[in-house]
C-alpha positions in Angstrom: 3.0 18.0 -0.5 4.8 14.9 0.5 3.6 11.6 -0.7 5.4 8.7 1.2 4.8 4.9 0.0 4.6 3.1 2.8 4.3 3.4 6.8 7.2 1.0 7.0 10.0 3.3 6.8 11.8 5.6 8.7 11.8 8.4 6.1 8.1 7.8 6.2 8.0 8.7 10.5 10.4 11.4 9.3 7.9 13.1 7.0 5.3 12.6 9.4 7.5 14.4 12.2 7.3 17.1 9.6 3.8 17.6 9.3 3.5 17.7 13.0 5.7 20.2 13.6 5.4 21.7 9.9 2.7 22.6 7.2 3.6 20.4 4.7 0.8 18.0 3.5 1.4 14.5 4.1 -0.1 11.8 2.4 0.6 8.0 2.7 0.0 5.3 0.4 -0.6 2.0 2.5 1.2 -0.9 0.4 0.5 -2.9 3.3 0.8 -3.7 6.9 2.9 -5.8 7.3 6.8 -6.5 5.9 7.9 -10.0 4.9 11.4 -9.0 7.0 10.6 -9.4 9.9 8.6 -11.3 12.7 4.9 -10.2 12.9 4.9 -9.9 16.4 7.7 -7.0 15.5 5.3 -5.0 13.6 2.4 -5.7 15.4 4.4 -3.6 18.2 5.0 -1.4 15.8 1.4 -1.0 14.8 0.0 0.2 17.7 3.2 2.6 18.6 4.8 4.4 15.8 3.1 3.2 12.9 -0.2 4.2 13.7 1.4 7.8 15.6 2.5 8.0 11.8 -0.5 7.3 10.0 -2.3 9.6 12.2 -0.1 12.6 10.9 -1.4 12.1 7.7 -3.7 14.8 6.1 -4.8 11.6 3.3 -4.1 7.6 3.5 -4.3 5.7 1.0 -5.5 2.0 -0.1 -6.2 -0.8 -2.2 -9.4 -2.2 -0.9 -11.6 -1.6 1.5 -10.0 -5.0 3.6 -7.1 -2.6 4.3 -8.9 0.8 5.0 -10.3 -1.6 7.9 -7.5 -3.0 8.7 -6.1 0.6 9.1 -9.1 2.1 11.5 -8.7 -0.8 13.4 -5.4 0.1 14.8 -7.1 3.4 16.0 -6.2 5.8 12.7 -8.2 8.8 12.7 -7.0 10.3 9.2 -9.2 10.1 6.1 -9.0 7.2 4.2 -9.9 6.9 0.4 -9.7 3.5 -1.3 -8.0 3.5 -4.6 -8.0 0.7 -6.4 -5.3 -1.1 -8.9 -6.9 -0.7 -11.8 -6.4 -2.3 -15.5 -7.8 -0.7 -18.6 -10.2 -3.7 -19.6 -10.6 -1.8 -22.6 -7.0 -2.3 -23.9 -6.5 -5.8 -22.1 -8.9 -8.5 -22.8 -9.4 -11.4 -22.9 -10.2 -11.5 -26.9 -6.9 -9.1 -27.1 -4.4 -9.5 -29.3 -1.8 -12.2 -29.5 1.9 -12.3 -29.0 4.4 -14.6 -31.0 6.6 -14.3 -28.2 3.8 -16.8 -25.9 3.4 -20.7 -27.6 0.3 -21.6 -25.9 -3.1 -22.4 -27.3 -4.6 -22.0 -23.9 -5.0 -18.9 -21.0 -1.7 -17.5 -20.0 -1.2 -15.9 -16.4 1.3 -13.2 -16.3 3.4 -12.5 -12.4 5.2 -9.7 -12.1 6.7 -9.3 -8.6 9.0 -11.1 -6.2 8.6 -15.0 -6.0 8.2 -15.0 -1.9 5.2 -15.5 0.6 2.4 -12.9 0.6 2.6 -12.7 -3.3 
């Protein structure tokens, strides 16, 4: 099986051109539609062309919410689609959880983890 991350890259179409012509399994995680590189108008192009050529190779697709799954059929995709949620174990963190030294406030903290740019 071959489990790409991402429509947005060329080794992704690659592994798709494989399972066309192949009998690998392909699945494809959707981290999103769009990139943050380039004009929207680029990928939109891109959408309805390649990208969704690519998602329609896929034996499983893969999403966060159920916003994206539509977002997804939308552009025409006919491959299943289960939604998969980020999960955190809310048994482990809480909000009555332990605390850390390393934090000097008396109030909530938010933790970001990720790149500081638009879309984040």
């Amino acid at each position: 099986m071959i489990h790409a991350h991402s429509h947005l890259y060329f080794a992704t179409n690659l592994a798709a051109l494989k399972r066309r012509v192949g009998d690998i399994p392909l699945a494809i995680t959707n981290d999103g539609l769009f990139s943050q590189n380039a004009p929207e108008w680029v990928f939109d192009l891109y959408l309805r062309t390649v990208g969704r050529w690519t998602f329609n190779q896929a034996d499983q697709i893969f999403c966060y919410t159920d916003e994206d799954k539509r977002r997804v059929r939308e552009l025409g995709v006919r491959s299943p689609i289960t939604v998969v949620s980020n999960g955190i174990d809310t048994e482990r963190f809480t909000p009555e959880g332990s605390t850390s030294e390393l934090i000097e406030s008396d109030g909530p903290v938010v933790l970001f983890v990720g790149r500081l740019v638009e879309g984040k």
